[in-house]
N, C-alpha and C positions, 0 to 999 in steps of 0.2 A: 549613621556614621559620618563624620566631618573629613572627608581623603584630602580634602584643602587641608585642613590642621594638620591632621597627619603627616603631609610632605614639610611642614615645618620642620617636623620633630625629628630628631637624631634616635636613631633603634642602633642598642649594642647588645651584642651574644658575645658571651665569654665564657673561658673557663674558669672557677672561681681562683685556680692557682695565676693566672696571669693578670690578675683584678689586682689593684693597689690598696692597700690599709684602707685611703679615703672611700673609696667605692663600697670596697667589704662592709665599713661603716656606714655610709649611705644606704646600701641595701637592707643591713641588720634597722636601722633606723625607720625604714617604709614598714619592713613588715609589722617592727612592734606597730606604727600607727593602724595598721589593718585591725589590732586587738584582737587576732583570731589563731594564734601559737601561744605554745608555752615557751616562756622568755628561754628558763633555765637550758644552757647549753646551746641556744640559739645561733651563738656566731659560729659555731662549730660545725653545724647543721648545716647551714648557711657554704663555710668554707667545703663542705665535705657533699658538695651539689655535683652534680655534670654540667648544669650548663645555667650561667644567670644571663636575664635578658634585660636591658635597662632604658627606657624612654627619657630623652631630655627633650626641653622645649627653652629655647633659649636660656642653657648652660644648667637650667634646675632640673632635677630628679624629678619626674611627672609619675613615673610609673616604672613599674619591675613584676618580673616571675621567672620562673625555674623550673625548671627540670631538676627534681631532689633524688637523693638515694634513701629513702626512710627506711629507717633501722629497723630490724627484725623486729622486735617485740611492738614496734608500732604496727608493720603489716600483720601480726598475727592476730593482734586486736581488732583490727577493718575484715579479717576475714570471719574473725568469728561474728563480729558485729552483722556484719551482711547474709551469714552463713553460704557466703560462696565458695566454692571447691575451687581452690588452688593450693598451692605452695608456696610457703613463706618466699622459699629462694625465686619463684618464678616471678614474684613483683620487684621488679629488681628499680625502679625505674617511676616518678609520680610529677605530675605537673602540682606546681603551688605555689606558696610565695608571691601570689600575684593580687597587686595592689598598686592602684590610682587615685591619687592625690583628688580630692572631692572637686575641685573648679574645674576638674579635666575629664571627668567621667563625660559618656555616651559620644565621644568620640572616637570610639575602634580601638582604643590604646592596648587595653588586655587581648585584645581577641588580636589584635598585628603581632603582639611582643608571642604571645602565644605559636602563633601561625610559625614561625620563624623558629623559635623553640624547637616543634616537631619537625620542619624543615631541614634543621639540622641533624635528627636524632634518624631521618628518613635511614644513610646505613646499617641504623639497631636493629636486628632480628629481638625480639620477643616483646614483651606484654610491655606498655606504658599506662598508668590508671592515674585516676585523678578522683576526690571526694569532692562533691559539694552541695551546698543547700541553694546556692545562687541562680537562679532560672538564667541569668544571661548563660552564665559558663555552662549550665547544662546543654542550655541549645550549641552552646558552640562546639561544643565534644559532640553531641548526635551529626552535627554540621559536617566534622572532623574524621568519620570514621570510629567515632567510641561505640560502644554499645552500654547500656546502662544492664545492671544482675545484682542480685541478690533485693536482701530486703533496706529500706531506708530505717536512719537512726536517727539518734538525736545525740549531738555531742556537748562540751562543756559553751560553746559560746552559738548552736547552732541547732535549729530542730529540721527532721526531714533532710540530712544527709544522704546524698546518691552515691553509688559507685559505679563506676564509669571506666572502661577498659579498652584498649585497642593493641591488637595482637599485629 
């Protein structure tokens, strides 16, 4: 991790209602370039977050993630996929949305925007989870307090899906 670069860069948490058009936009913008959601309905998604987190580095968007509310039928899907025992209502709460600009990677960027994320959410009583195939993000969630359960999948842009929780 580069904590020199990092002290460059400007880290914002928001709420996505106190976010301006341009941002909203900016955000919806990174994540199409991740190529790893479906567009459809995306800004909505997007607007309908707890919390977005946003990296600059001299004035440009480097990086972003969230804190999302994914909608029932998508949690019901992760749980059957995983076959973990929960309730839809109990995952109330998923890290995602997180993505850095290719010239910027292996400098801490997801894992700070991250950190600050859950720093936030630190007053939430209950379960926060997050899926992924990415070995950095999975250490960082074991790193975090996550535990990983159930079984891995493979999804449409992804093989070897984990899920990963922290109560």
């Amino acid at each position: 991790m580069n904590s020199k670069f990092l002290a460059q860069c400007k880290i914002e948490v928001k709420e996505p209602v106190t976010c301006s058009k341009k941002e909203i936009s900016n955000f919806h913008e990174a994540v199409k370039k991740g190529g790893k959601v479906k567009l459809a309905g995306l800004e909505d998604r997007i607007k309908n977050c707890r919390l977005l987190a946003f990296c600059y580095h001299n004035n440009s968007l480097i990086g972003i993630s969230s804190i999302k509310r994914p909608n029932r039928n998508y949690v019901a899907e992760i749980i059957k996929k995983t076959g973990i025992e929960r309730k839809v209502e109990d995952l109330a709460f998923e890290i995602g949305y997180s993505f850095t600009e290719p010239d910027y990677r292996k400098n801490g960027i997801s894992k700070e925007l991250k950190k600050q994320l859950l720093s936030q959410m630190q007053p939430h009583h209950g379960t926060i989870f997050s899926t992924t195939a990415i070995r950095s993000s999975q250490n960082f969630l074991l790193e975090n307090g996550f535990k990983k359960l159930g079984k891995s999948y493979d999804g449409e842009n992804d093989k070897g899906i984990t899920y990963y929780e922290r109560t």
